[in-house]
KENU-304895 format. One record per residue (C-alpha): residue number from 0; x, y, z. Coordinates in nm, 4 decimals. Layout:
! KENU-304895
<site><nr>NUM</nr><X>X</X><Y>Y</Y><Z>Z</Z></site>
...
END
This chain:
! KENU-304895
<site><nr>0</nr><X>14.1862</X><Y>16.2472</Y><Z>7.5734</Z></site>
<site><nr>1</nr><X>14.1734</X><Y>15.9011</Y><Z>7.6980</Z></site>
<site><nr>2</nr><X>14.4273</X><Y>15.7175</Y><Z>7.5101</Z></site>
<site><nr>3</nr><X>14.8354</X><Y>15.7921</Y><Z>7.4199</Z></site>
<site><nr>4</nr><X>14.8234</X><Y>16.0335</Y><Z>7.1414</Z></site>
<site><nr>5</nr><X>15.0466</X><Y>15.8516</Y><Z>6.8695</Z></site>
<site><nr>6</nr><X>15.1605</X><Y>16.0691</Y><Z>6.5440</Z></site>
<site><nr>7</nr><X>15.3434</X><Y>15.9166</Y><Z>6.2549</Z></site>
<site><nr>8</nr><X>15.5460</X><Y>16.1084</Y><Z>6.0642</Z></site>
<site><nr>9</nr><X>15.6818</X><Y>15.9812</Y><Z>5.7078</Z></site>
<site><nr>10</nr><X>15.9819</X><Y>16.1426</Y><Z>5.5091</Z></site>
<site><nr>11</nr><X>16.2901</X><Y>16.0036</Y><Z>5.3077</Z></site>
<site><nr>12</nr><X>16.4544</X><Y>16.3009</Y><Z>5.4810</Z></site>
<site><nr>13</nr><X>16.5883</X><Y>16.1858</Y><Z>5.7962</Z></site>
<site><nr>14</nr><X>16.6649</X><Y>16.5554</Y><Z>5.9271</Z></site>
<site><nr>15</nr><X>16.2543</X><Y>16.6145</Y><Z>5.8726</Z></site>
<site><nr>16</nr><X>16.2058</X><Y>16.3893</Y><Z>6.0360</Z></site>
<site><nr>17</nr><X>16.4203</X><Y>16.4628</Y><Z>6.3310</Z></site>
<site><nr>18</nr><X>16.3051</X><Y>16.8476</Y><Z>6.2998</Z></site>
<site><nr>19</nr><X>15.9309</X><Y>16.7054</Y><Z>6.3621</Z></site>
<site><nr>20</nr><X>16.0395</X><Y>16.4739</Y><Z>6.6849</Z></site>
<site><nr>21</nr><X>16.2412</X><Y>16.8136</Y><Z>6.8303</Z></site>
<site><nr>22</nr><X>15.9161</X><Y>16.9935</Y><Z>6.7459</Z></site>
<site><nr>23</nr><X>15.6537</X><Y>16.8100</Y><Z>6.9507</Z></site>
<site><nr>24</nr><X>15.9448</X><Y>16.7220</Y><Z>7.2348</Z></site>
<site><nr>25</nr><X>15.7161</X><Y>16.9030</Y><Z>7.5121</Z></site>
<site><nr>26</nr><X>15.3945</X><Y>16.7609</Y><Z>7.4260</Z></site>
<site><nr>27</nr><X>15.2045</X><Y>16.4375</Y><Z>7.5541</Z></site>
<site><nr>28</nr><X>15.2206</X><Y>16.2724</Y><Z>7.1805</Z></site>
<site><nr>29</nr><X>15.4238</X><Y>15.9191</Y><Z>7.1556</Z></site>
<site><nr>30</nr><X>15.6101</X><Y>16.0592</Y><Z>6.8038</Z></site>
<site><nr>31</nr><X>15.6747</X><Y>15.7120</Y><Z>6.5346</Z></site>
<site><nr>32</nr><X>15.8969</X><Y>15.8027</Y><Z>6.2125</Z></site>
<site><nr>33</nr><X>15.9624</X><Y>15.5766</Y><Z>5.8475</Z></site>
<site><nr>34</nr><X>16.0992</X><Y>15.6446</Y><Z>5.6129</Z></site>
<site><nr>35</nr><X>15.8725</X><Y>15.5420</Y><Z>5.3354</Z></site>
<site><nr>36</nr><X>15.5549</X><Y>15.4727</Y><Z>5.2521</Z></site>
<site><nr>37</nr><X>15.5773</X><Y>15.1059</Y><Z>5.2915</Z></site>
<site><nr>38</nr><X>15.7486</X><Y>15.1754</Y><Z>5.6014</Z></site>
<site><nr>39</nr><X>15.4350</X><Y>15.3982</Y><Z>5.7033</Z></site>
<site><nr>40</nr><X>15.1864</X><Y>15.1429</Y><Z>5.6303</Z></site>
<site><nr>41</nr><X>15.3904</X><Y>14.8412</Y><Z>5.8309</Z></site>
<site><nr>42</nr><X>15.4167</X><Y>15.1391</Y><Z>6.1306</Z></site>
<site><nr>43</nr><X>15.0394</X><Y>15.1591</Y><Z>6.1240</Z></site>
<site><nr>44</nr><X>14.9897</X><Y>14.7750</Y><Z>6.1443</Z></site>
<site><nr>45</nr><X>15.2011</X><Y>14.7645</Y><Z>6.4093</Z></site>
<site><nr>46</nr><X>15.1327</X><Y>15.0815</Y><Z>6.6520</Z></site>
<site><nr>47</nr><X>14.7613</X><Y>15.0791</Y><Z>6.5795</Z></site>
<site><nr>48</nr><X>14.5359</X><Y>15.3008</Y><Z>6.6325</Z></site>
<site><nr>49</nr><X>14.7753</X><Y>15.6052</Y><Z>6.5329</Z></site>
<site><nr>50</nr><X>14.5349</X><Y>15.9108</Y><Z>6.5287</Z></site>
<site><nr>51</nr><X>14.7694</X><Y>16.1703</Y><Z>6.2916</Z></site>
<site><nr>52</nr><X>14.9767</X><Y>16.1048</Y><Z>6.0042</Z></site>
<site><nr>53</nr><X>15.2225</X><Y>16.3326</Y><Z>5.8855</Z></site>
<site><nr>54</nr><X>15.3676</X><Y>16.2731</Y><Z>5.5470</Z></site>
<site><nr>55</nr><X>15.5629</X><Y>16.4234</Y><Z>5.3357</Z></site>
<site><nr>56</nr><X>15.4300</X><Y>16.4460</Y><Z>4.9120</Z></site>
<site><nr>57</nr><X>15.7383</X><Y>16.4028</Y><Z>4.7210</Z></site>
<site><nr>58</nr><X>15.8854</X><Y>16.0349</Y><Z>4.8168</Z></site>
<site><nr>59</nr><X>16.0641</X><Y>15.8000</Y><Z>4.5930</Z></site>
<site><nr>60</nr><X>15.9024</X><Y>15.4474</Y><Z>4.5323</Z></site>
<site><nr>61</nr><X>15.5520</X><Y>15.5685</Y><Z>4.7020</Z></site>
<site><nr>62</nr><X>15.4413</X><Y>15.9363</Y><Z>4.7154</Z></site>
<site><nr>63</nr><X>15.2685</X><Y>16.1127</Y><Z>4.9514</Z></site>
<site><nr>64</nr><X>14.9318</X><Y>16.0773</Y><Z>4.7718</Z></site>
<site><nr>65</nr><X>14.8849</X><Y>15.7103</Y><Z>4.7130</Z></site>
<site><nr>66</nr><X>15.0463</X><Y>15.6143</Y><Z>5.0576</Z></site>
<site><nr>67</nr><X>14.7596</X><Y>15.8693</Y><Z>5.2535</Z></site>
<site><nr>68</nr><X>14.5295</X><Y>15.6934</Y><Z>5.0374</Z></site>
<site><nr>69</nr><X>14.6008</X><Y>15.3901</Y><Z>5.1098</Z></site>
<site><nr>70</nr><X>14.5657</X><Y>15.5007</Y><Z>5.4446</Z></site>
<site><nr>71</nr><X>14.2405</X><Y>15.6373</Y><Z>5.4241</Z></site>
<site><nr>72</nr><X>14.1212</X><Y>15.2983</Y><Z>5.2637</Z></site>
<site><nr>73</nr><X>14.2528</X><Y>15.1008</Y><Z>5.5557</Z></site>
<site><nr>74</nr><X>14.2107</X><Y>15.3377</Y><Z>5.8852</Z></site>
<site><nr>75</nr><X>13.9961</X><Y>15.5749</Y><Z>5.7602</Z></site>
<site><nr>76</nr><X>13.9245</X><Y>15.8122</Y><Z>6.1254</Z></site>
<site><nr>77</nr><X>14.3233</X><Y>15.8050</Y><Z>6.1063</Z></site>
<site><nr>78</nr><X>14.3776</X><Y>16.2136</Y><Z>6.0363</Z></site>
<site><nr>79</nr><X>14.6078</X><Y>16.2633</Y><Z>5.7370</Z></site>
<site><nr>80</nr><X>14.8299</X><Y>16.5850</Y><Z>5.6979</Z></site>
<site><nr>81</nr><X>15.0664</X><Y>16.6695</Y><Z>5.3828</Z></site>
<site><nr>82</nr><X>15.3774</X><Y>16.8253</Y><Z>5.4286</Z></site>
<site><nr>83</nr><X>15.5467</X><Y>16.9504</Y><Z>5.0798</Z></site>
<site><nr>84</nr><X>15.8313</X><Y>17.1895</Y><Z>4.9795</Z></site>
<site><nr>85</nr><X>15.6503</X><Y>17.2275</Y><Z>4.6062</Z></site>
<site><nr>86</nr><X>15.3484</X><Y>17.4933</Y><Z>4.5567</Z></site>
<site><nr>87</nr><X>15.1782</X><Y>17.2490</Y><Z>4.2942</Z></site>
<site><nr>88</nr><X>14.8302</X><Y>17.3111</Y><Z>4.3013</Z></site>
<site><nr>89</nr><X>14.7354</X><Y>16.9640</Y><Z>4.1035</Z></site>
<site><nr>90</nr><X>14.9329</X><Y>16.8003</Y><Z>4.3377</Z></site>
<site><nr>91</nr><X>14.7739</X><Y>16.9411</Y><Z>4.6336</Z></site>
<site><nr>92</nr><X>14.4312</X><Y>16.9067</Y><Z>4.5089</Z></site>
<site><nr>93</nr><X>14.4776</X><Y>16.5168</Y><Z>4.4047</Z></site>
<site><nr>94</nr><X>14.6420</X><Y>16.4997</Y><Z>4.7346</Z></site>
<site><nr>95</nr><X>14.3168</X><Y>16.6449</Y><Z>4.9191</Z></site>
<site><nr>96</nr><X>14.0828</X><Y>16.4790</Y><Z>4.7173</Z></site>
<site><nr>97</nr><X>14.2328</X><Y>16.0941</Y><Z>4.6625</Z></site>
<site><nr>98</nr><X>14.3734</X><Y>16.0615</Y><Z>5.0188</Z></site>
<site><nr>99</nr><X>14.1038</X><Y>16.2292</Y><Z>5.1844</Z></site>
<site><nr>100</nr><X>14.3805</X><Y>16.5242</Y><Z>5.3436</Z></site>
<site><nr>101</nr><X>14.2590</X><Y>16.7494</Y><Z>5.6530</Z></site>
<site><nr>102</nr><X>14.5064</X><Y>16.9993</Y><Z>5.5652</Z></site>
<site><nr>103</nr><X>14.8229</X><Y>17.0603</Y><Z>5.3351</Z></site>
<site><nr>104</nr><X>15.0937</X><Y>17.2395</Y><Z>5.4617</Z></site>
<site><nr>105</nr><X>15.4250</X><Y>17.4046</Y><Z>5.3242</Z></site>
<site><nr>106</nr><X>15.7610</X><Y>17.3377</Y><Z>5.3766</Z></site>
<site><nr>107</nr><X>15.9512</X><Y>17.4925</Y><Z>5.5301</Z></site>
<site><nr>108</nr><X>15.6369</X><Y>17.4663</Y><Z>5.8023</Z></site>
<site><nr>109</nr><X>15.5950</X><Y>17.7558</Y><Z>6.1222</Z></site>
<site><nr>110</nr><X>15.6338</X><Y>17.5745</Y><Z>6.4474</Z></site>
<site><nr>111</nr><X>15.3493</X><Y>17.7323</Y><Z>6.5832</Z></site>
<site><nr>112</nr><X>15.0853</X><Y>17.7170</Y><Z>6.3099</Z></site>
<site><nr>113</nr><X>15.2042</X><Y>17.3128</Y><Z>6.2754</Z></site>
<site><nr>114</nr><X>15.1671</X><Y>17.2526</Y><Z>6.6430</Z></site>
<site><nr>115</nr><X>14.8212</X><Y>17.4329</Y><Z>6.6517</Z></site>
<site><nr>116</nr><X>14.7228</X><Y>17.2739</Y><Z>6.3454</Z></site>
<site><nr>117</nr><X>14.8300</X><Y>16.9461</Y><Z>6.4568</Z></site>
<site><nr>118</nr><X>14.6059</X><Y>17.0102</Y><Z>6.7770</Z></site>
<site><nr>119</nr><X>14.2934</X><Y>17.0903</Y><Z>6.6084</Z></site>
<site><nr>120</nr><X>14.2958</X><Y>16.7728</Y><Z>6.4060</Z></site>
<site><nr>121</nr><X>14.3585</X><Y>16.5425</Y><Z>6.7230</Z></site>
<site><nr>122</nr><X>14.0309</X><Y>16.7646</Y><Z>6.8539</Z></site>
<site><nr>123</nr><X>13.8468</X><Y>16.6459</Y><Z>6.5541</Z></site>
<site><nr>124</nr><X>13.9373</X><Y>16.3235</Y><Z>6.5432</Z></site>
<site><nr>125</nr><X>13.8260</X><Y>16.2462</Y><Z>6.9694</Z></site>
<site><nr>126</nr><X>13.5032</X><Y>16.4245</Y><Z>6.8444</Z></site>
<site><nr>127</nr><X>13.4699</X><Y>16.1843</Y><Z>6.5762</Z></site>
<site><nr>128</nr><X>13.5544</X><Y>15.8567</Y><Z>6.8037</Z></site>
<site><nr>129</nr><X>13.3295</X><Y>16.0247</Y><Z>7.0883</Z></site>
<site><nr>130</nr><X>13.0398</X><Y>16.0586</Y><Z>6.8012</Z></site>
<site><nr>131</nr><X>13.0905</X><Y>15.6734</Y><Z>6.7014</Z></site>
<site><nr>132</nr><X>13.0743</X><Y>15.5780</Y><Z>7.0059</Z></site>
<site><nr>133</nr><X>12.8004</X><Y>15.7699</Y><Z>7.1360</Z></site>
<site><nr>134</nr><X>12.5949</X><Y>15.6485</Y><Z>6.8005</Z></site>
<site><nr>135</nr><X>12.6690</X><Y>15.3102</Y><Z>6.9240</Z></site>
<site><nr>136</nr><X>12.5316</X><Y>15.3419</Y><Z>7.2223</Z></site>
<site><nr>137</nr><X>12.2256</X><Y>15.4844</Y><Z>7.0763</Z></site>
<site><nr>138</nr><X>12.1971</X><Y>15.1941</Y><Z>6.8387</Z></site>
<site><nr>139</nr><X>12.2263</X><Y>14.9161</Y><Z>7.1314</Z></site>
<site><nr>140</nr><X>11.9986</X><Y>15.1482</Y><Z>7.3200</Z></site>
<site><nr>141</nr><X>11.7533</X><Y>15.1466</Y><Z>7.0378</Z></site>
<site><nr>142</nr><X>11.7748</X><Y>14.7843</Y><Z>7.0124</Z></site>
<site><nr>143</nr><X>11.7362</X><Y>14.7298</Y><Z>7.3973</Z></site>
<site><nr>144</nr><X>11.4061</X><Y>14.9337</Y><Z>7.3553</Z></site>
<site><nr>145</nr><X>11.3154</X><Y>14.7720</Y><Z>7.0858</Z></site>
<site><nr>146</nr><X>11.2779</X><Y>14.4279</Y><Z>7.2697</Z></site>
<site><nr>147</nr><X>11.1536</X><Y>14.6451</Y><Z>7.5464</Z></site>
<site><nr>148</nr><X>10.8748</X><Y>14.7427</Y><Z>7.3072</Z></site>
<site><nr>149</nr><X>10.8238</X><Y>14.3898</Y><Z>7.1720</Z></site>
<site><nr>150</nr><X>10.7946</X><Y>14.2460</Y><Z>7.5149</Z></site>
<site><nr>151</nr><X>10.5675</X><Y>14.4942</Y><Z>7.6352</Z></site>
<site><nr>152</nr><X>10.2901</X><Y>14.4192</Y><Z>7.2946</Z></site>
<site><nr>153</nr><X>10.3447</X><Y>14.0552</Y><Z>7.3724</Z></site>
<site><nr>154</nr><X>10.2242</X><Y>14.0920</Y><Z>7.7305</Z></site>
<site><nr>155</nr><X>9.9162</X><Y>14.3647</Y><Z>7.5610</Z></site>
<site><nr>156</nr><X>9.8443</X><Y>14.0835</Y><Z>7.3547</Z></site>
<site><nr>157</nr><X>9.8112</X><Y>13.8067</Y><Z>7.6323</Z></site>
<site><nr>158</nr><X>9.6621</X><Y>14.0714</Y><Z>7.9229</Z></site>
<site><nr>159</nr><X>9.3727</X><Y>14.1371</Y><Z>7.5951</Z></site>
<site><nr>160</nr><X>9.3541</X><Y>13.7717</Y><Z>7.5182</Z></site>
<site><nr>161</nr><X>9.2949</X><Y>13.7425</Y><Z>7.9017</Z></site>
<site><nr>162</nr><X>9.0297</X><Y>13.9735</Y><Z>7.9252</Z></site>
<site><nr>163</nr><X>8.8386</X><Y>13.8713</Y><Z>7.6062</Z></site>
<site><nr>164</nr><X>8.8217</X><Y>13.5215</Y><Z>7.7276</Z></site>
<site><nr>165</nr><X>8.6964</X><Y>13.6573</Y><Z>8.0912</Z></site>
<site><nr>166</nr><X>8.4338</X><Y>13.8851</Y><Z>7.9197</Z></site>
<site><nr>167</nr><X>8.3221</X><Y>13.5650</Y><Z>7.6986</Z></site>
<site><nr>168</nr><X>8.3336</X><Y>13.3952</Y><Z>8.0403</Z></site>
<site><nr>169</nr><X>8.1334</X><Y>13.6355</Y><Z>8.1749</Z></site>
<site><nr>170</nr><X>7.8719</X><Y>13.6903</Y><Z>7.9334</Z></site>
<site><nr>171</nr><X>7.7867</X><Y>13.2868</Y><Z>7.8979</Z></site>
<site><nr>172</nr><X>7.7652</X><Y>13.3288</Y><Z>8.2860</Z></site>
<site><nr>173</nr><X>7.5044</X><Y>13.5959</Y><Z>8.2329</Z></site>
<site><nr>174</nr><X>7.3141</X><Y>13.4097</Y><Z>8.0149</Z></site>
<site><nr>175</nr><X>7.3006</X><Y>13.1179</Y><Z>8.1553</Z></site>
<site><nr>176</nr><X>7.1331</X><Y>13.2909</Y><Z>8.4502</Z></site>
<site><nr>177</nr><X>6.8764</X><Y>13.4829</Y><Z>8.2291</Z></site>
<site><nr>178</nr><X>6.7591</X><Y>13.1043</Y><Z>8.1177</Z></site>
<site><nr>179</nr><X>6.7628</X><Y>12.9769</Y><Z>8.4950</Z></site>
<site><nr>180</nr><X>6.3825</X><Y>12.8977</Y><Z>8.5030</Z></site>
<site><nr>181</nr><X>6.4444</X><Y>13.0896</Y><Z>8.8926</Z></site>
<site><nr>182</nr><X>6.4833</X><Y>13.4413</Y><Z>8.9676</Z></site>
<site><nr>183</nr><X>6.8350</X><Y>13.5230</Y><Z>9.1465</Z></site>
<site><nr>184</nr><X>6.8914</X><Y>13.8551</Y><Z>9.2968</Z></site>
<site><nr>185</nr><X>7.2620</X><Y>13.9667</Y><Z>9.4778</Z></site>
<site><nr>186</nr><X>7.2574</X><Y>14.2317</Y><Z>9.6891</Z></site>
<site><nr>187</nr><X>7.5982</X><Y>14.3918</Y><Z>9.8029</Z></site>
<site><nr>188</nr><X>7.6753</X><Y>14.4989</Y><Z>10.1997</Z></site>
<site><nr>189</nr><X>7.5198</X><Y>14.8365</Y><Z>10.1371</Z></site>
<site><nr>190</nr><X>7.1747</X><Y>14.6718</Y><Z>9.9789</Z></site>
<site><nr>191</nr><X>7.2922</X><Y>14.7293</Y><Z>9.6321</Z></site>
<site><nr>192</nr><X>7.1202</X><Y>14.5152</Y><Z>9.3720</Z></site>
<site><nr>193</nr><X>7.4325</X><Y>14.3766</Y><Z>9.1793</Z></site>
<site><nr>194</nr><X>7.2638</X><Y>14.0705</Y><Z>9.0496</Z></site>
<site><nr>195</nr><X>6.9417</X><Y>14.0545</Y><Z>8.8821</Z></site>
<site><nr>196</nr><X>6.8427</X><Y>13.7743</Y><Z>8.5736</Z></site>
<site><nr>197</nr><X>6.5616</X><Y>13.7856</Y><Z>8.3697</Z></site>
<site><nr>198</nr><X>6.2973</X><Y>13.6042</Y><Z>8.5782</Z></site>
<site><nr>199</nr><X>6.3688</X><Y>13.8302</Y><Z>8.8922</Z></site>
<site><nr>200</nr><X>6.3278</X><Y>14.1623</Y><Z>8.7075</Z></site>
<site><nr>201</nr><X>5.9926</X><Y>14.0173</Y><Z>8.5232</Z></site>
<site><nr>202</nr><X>5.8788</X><Y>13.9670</Y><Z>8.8758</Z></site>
<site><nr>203</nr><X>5.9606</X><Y>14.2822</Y><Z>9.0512</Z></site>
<site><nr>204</nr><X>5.9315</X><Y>14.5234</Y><Z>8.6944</Z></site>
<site><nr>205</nr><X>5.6177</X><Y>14.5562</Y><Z>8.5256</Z></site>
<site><nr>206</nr><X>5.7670</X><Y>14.5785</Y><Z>8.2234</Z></site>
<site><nr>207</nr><X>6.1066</X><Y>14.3115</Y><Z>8.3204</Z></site>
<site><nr>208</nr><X>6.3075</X><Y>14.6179</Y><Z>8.3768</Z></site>
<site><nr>209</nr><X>6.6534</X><Y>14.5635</Y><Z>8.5023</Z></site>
<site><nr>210</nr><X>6.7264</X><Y>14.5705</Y><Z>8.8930</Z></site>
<site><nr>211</nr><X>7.0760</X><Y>14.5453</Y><Z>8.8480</Z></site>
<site><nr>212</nr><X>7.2301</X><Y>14.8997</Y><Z>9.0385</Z></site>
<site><nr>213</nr><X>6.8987</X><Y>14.9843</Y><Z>9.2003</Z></site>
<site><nr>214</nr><X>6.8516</X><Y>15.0260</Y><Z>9.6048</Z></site>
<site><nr>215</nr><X>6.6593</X><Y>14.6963</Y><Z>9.7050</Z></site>
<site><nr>216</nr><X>6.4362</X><Y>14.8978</Y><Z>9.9429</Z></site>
<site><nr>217</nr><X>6.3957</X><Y>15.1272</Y><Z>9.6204</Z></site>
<site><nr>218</nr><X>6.3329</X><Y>14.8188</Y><Z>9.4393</Z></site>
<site><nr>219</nr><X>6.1798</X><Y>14.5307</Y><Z>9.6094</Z></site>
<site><nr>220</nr><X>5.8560</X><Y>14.4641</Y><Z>9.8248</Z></site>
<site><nr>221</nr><X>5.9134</X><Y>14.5301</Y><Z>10.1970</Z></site>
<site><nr>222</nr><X>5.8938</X><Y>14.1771</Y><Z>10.2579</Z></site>
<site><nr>223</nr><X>6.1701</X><Y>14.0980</Y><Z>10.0611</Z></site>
<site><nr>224</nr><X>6.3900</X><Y>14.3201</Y><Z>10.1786</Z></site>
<site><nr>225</nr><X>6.2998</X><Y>14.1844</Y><Z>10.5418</Z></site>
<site><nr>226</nr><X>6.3711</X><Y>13.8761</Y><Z>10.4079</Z></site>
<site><nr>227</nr><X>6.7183</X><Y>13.9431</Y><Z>10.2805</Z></site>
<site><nr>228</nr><X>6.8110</X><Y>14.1418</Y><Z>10.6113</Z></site>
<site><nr>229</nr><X>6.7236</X><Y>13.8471</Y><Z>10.8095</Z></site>
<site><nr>230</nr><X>7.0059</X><Y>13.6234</Y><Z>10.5924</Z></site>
<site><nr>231</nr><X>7.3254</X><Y>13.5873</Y><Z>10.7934</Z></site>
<site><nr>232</nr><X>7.5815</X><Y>13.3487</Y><Z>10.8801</Z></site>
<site><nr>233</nr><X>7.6788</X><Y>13.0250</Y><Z>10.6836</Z></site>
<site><nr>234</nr><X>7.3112</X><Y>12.8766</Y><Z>10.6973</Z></site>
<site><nr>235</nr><X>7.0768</X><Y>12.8870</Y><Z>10.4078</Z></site>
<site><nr>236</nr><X>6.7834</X><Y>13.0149</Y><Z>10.4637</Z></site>
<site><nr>237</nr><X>6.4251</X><Y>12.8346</Y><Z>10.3028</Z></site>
<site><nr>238</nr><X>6.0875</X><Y>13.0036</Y><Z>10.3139</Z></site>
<site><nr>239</nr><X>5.7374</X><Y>13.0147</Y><Z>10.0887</Z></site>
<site><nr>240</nr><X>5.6662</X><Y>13.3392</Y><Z>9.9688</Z></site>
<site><nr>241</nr><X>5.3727</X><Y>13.4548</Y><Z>9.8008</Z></site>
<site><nr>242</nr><X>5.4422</X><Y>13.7432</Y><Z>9.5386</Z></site>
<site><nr>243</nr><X>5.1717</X><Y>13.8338</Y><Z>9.2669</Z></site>
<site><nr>244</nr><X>4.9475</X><Y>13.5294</Y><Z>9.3104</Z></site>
<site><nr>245</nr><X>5.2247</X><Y>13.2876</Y><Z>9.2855</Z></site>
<site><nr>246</nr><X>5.3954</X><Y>13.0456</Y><Z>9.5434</Z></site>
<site><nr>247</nr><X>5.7639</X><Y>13.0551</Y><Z>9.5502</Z></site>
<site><nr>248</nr><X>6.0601</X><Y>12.8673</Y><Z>9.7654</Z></site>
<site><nr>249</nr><X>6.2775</X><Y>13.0819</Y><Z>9.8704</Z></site>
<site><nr>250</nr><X>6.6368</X><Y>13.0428</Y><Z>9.9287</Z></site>
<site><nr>251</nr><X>6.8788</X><Y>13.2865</Y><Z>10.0840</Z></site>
<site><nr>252</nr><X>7.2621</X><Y>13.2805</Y><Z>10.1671</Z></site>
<site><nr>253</nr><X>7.5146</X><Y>13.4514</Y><Z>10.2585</Z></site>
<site><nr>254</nr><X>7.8371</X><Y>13.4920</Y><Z>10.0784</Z></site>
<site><nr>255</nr><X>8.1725</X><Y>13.5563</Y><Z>10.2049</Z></site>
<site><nr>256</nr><X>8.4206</X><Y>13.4164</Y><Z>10.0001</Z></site>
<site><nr>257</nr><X>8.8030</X><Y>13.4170</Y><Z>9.9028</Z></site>
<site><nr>258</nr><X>8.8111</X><Y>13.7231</Y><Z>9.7435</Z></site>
<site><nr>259</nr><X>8.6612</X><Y>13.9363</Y><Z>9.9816</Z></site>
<site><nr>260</nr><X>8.3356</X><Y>13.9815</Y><Z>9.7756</Z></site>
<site><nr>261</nr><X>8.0576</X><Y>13.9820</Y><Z>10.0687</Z></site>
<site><nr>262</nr><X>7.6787</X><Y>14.0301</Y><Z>10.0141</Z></site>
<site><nr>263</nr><X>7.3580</X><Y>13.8019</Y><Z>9.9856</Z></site>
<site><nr>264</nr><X>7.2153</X><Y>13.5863</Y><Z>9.6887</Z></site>
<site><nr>265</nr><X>6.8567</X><Y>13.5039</Y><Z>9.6968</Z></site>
<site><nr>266</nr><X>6.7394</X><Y>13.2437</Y><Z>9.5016</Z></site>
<site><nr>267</nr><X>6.3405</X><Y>13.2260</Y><Z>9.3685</Z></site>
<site><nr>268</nr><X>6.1775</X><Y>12.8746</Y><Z>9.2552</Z></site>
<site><nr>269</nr><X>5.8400</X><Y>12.8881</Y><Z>9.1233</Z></site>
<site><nr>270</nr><X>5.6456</X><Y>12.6387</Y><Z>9.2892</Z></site>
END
């Protein structure tokens, strides 16, 4: 138990209510007495929280009944015990069912079965606050997830935003190179065509087959290929070529940029 255990007992008899302080004498429980029910109820303002309430049925002014209801209304995890010298069975069962009772016992009460009894409803009532608390801690768990969750969609949304408006990016950049009235052609370190537009495969393809992730020796007249291996350095390189009966200027360059993206671009004009 973490807290001081505090019991309130409540009886017009003040030797009850000395026999119940005598009783739990030995034990770790901070014992508070009225005598009354209105007594009980300003003892419960004022000691909150009290865990166990003892009371006694038969009391003048406020029975046993309506003050553990009233109880119940205002502390309801408070545990409520009856203690009453009458075997009425109406009286018990209105007792059990208006003021909520864990158990009813008779006077005169056995010290033992009191003190265990007493025990077993402090038990329950630490399981109780351990089970609100640990459903509290659920709840602010849940909610911490919860923005956890939210955050994590919000950032899906903007990383697919992203990449929607790079693949948009990157098809106008593809087209605009299949309407280049030039054929371009990148080649990667390991002579990987990467790069290929729509004039360059119409004049290496018979049919305008893609190049793109072909070998360029594979791929490409010998001369070409000689052509590409001879790029290097930050120079551009300008030559004619002849290819199928038509005159072309051909530029070559090497790239090496920022991003570590290395290879060769060679660029075709008709002539």
């Amino acid at each position: 138990m973490f807290e001081q255990v505090k019991i309130l007992c409540v009886d017009d008899e003040p030797n009850v209510l000395r026999a119940l302080k005598r009783l739990f004498i030995d034990e770790d429980y901070e014992i508070i007495t009225a005598a009354s029910g209105e007594d009980g109820l300003a003892m419960m303002e004022k000691e909150y929280p009290v865990q166990l309430v003892l009371s006694d049925y038969r009391m003048p002014a406020m029975d046993g009944v309506d003050f553990l209801k009233k109880v119940f209304e205002k502390w309801p995890d408070t545990i409520r015990i009856v203690l009453s010298g009458y075997a009425d069975t109406a009286a018990i069962v209105a007792a059990i069912n208006e003021g909520k009772i864990y158990k009813f016992i008779a006077k005169p009460w056995d010290d033992n079965e009191l003190k265990v009894t007493v025990a077993k409803a402090l038990e329950v009532y630490f399981l109780n606050e351990q089970n609100q608390r640990l459903t509290w801690e659920l709840q602010q768990t849940n909610k911490e997830l919860n923005k956890i969750n939210q955050n994590l969609e919000e950032i899906v949304r903007e990383r697919t935003n992203d990449i929607l408006f790079q693949n948009k990016v990157l098809q106008f950049s593809q087209n605009i190179l299949h309407c280049l009235p030039a054929a371009v052609l990148g080649i990667d370190p390991d002579g990987l065509i990467v790069q290929s537009n729509r004039m360059s495969n119409q004049i290496f393809t018979a049919k305008g087959a893609s190049l793109t992730g072909l070998q360029m020796d594979d791929a490409l007249p010998n001369d070409i290929c000689s052509l590409i291996r001879s790029i290097a350095g930050k120079e551009i390189m300008s030559t004619r070529l002849e290819i199928n009966n038509r005159t072309y200027l051909v530029n070559g360059v090497a790239m090496d940029n920022s991003d570590s993206q290395q290879g060769k671009i060679l660029l075709l004009v008709p002539v």
